[in-house]
C-alpha positions in Angstrom: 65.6 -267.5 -65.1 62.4 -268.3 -62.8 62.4 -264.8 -61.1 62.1 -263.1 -65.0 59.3 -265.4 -66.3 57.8 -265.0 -62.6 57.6 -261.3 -62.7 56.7 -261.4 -66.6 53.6 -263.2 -65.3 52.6 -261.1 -62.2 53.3 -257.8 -64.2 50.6 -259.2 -66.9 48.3 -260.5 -63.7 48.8 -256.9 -61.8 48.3 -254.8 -65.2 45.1 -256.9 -66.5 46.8 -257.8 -70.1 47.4 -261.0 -72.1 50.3 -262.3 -72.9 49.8 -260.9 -76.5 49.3 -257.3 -75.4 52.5 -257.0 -73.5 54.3 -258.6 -76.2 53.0 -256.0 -78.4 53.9 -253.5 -76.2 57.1 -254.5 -75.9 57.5 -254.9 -79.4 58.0 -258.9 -79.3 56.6 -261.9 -81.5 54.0 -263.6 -79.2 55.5 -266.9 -79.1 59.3 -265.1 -78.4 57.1 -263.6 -75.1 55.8 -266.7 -74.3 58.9 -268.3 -74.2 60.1 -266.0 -72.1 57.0 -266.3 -69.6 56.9 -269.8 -69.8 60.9 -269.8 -68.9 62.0 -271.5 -71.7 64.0 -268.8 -73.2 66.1 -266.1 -71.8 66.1 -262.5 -73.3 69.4 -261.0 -74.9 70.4 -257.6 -73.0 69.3 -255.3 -75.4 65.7 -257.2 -75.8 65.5 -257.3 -72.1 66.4 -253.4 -71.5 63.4 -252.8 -73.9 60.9 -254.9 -72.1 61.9 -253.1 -69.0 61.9 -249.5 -70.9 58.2 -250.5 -72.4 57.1 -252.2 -68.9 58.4 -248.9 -66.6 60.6 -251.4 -64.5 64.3 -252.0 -64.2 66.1 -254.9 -64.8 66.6 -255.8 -61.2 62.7 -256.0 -60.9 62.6 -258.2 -63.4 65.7 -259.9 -62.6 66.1 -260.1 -58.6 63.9 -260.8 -55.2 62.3 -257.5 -54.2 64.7 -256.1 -51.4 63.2 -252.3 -50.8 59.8 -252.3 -49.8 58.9 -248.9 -50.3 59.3 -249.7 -54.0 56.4 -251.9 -54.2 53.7 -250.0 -53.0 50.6 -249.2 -55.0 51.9 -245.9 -55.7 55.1 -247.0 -57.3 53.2 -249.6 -59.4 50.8 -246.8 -60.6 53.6 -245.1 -61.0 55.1 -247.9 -63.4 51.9 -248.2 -65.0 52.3 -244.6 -66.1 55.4 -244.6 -67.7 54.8 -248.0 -69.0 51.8 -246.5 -70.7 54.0 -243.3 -71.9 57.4 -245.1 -73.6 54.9 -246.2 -76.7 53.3 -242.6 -76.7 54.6 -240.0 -79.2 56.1 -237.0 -78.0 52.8 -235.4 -79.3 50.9 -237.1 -76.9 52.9 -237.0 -74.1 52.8 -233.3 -74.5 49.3 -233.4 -74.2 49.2 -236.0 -71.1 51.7 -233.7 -69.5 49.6 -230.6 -69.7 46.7 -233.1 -68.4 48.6 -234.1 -65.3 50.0 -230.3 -64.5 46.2 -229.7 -64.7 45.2 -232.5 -62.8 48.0 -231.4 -60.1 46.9 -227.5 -60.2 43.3 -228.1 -59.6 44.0 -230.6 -56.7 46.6 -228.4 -55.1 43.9 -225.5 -55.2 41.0 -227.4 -53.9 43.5 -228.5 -50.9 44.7 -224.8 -50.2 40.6 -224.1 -50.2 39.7 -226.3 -47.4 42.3 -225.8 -45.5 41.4 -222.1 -45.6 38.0 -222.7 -44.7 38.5 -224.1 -41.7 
């Protein structure tokens, strides 16, 4: 299973963490995760639906060659990132990361309407 140790790898690489912090995130012993980055083990299904759940991907990332490009655009990796990020969050916080973004989205949508006006 090169392609899953691969994109294991490159997720770490992209995202800036160790090998310990996603296996943290994931919920996974360190040495289990580096097995699996290393290719020497394979995931069961349930294990590898969480690592996908924790890492914001789905199993054919993980799994198969990148067909779509649109899908691997630094949007849709921030995008990732994000919910990556929000599956170890609890709903208390997410409540409040929501009401961040809305605000975030708000204020940006205004300050567009404003210059456009202006001109």
């Amino acid at each position: 299973m090169s392609r899953f140790s691969d994109r294991l790898k490159q997720i770490a690489h992209d995202r800036q963490l160790s090998g310990a912090e996603i296996a943290r995130m994931c919920d996974l012993p360190e040495r289990t995760y580096a097995n699996y980055a290393s290719g020497i083990r394979e995931p069961d299904y349930e294990t590898l639906i969480r690592i996908c759940a924790r890492l914001g991907v789905t199993p054919n990332e993980l799994l198969l060659e990148a067909r779509d490009a649109q899908d691997t655009g630094p949007r849709s990796a921030q995008i990732r990132r994000v919910l990556a990020a929000v599956s170890v969050l609890p709903d208390s916080d997410i409540d409040s990361a929501v009401i961040q973004l809305e605000a975030l989205a708000v204020h940006r949508r205004n300050k567009s309407e404003t210059s456009q006006s202006s001109r």
